[in-house]
TORTOR-622160 format. One record per residue (C-alpha): x, y, z; residue number from 1. Coordinates in nm, 3 decimals. Example, Ala and Ser with C-alpha at 12.3 -4.5 7.8 and 13.67 -1.06 7.14 Angstrom:
# TORTOR-622160
+---------+---------+---------+-----+
!      px !      py !      pz ! num !
+---------+---------+---------+-----+
!   1.230 !  -0.450 !   0.780 !   1 !
!   1.367 !  -0.106 !   0.714 !   2 !
+---------+---------+---------+-----+
***
This chain:
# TORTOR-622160
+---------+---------+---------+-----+
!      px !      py !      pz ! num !
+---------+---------+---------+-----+
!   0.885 !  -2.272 !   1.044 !   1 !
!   0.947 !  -2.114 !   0.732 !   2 !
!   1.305 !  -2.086 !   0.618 !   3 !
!   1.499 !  -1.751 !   0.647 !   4 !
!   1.557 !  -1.535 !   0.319 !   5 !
!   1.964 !  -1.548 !   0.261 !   6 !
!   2.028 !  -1.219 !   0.040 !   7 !
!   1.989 !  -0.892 !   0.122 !   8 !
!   1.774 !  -0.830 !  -0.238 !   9 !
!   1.565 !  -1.171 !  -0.127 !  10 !
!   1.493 !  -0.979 !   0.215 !  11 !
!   1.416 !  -0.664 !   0.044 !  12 !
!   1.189 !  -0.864 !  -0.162 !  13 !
!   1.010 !  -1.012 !   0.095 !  14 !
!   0.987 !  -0.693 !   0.343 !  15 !
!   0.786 !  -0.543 !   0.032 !  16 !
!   0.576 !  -0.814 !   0.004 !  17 !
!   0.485 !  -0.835 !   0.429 !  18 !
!   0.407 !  -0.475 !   0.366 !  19 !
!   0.173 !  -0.555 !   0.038 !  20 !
!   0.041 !  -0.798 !   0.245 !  21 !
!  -0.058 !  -0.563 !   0.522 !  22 !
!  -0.209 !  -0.348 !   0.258 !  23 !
!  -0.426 !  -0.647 !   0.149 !  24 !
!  -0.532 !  -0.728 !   0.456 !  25 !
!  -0.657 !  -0.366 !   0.543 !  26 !
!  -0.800 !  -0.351 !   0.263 !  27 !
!  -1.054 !  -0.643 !   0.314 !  28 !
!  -1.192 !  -0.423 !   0.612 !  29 !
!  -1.200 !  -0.089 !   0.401 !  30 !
!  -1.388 !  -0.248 !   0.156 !  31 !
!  -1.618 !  -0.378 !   0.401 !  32 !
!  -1.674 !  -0.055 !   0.557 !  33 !
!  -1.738 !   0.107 !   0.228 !  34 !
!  -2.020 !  -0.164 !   0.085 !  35 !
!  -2.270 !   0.064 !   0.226 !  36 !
!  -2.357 !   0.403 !   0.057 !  37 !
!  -2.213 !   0.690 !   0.189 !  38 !
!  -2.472 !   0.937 !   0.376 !  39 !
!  -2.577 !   1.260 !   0.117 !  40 !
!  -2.350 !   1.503 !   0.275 !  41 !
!  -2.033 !   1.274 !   0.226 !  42 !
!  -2.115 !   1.225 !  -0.146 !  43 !
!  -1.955 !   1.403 !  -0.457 !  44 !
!  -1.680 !   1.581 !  -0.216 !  45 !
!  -1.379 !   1.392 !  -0.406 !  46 !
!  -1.432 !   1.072 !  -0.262 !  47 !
!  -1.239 !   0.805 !  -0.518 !  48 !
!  -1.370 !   0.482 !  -0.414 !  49 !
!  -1.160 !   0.404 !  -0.079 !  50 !
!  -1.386 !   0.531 !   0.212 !  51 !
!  -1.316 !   0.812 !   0.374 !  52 !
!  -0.997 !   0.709 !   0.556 !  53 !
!  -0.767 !   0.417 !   0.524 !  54 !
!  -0.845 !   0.090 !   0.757 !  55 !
!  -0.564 !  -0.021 !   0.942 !  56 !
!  -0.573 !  -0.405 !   1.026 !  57 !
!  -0.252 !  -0.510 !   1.195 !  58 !
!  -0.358 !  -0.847 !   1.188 !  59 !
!  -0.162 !  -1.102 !   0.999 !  60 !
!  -0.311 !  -1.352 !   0.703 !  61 !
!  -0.146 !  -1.708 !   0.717 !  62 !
!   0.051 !  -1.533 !   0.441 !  63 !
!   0.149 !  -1.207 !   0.597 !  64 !
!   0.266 !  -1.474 !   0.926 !  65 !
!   0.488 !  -1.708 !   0.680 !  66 !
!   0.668 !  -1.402 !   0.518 !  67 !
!   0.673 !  -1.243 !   0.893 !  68 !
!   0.861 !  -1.559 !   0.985 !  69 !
!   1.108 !  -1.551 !   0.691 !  70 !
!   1.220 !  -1.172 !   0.781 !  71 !
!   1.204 !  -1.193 !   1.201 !  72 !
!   1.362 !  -1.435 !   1.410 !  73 !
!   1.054 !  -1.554 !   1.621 !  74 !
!   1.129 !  -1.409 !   1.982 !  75 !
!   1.099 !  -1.032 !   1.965 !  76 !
!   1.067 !  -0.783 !   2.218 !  77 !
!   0.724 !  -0.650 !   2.269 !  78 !
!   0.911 !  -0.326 !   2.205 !  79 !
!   1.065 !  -0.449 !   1.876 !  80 !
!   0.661 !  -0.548 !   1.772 !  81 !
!   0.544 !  -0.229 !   1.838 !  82 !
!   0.813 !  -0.069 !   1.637 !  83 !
!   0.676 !  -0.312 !   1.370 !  84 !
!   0.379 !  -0.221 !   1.410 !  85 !
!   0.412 !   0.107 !   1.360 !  86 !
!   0.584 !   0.092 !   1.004 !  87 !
!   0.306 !  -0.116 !   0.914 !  88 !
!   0.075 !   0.141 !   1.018 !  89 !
!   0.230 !   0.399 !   0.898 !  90 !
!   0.280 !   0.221 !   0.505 !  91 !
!  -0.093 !   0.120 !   0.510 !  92 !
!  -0.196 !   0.492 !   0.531 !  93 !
!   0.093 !   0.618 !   0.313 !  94 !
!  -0.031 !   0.354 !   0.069 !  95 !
!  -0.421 !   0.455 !   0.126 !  96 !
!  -0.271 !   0.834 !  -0.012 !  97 !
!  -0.102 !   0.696 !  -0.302 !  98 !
!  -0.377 !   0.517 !  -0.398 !  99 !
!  -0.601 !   0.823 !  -0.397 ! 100 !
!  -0.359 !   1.025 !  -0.508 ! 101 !
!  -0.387 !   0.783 !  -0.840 ! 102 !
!  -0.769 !   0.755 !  -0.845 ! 103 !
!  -0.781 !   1.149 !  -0.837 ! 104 !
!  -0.512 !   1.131 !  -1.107 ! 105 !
!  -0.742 !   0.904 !  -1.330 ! 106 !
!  -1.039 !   1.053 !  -1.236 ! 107 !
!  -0.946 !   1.400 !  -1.354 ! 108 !
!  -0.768 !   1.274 !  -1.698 ! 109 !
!  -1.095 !   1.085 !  -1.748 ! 110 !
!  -1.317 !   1.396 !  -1.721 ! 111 !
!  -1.079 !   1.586 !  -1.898 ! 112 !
!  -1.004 !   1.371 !  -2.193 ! 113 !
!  -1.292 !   1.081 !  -2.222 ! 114 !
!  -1.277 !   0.716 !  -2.052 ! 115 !
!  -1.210 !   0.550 !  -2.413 ! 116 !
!  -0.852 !   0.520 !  -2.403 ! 117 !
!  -0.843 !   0.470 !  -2.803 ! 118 !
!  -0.961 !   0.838 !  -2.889 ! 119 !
!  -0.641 !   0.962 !  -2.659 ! 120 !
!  -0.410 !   1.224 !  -2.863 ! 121 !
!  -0.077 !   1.015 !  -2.861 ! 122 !
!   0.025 !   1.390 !  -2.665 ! 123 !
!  -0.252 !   1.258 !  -2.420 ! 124 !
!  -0.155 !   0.914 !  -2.424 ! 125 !
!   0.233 !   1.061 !  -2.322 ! 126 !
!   0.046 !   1.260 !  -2.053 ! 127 !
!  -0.174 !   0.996 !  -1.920 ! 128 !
!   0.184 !   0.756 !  -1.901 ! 129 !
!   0.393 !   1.012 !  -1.733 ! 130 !
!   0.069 !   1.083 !  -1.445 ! 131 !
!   0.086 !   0.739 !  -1.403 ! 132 !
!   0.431 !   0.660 !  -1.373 ! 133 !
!   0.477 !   0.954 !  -1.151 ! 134 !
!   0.281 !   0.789 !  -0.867 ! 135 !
!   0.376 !   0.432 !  -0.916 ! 136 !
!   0.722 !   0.571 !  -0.857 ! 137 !
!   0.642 !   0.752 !  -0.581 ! 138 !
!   0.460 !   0.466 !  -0.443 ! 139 !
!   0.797 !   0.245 !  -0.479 ! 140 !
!   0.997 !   0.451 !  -0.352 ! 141 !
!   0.782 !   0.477 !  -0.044 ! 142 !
!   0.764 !   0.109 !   0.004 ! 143 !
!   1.126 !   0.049 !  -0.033 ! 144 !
!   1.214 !   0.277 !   0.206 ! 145 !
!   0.936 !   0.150 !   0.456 ! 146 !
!   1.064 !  -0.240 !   0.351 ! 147 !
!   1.423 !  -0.129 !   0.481 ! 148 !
!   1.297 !   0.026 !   0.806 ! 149 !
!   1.139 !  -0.291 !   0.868 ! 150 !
!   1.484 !  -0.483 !   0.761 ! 151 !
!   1.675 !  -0.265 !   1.026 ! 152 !
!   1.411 !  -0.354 !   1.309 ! 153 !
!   1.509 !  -0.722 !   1.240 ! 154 !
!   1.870 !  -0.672 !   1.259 ! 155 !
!   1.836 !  -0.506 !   1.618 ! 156 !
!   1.909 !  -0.760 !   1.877 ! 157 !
+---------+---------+---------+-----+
***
């Protein structure tokens, strides 16, 4: 059994990573789904690379279970697992957006301004940054507050 995290910033830390985790894990199966070409009528209507929806795998990897163990005491309620469940679910697809909401980002600088990075106006460059930043944070934020619904689902008794 894997030892409990002590601090609250080591918890925080490790609720972000169950949910990256969860991400990853999802992931494998979206890719999967995607390896095949999309039909005609699904292609060139925005799609960025991710499928058409987000895949939601609630299954654990042996990493997802060891951080699961450091964050929840081992007997929950079935009730308290669902709840769990549920942010996970819900962070996957929030995290599916955010990603697209990226690609689209990048995908519309690109067409606007050139792939080659090295030809950018340093007013591009400063544009390109900010887009950029502007999601990641987004996306942070979104985790961290996902991470500490998680964290107050393992302090209920």
């Amino acid at each position: 059994m894997a030892a409990r995290a002590n601090s609250e910033a080591e918890r925080m830390t490790l609720a972000e990573n169950f949910l990256r985790e969860a991400v990853f894990r999802s992931r494998a199966a979206q890719a999967a789904a995607s390896a095949f070409p999309a039909p005609a009528s699904a292609r060139d209507t925005g799609r960025c690379g991710l499928g058409e929806r987000a895949a939601v795998v609630l299954d654990l990897s042996d990493k997802g279970r060891e951080i699961f163990a450091q964050i929840f005491s081992v007997e929950l309620e079935p009730e308290q697992l669902e709840q769990i469940q549920a942010v996970m679910r819900e962070w996957i697809t929030a995290q599916d957006a955010l990603d697209r909401k990226r690609n689209h980002f990048l995908k519309a600088f690109r067409a606007a301004h050139g792939f080659d990075r090295t030809r950018y106006t340093a007013a591009q460059v400063t544009e390109y940054d900010a887009g950029l930043a502007r999601v990641n944070d987004a996306e942070n934020e979104a985790r961290r507050a996902a991470a500490a619904e998680l964290l107050a689902l393992a302090r209920r008794p």
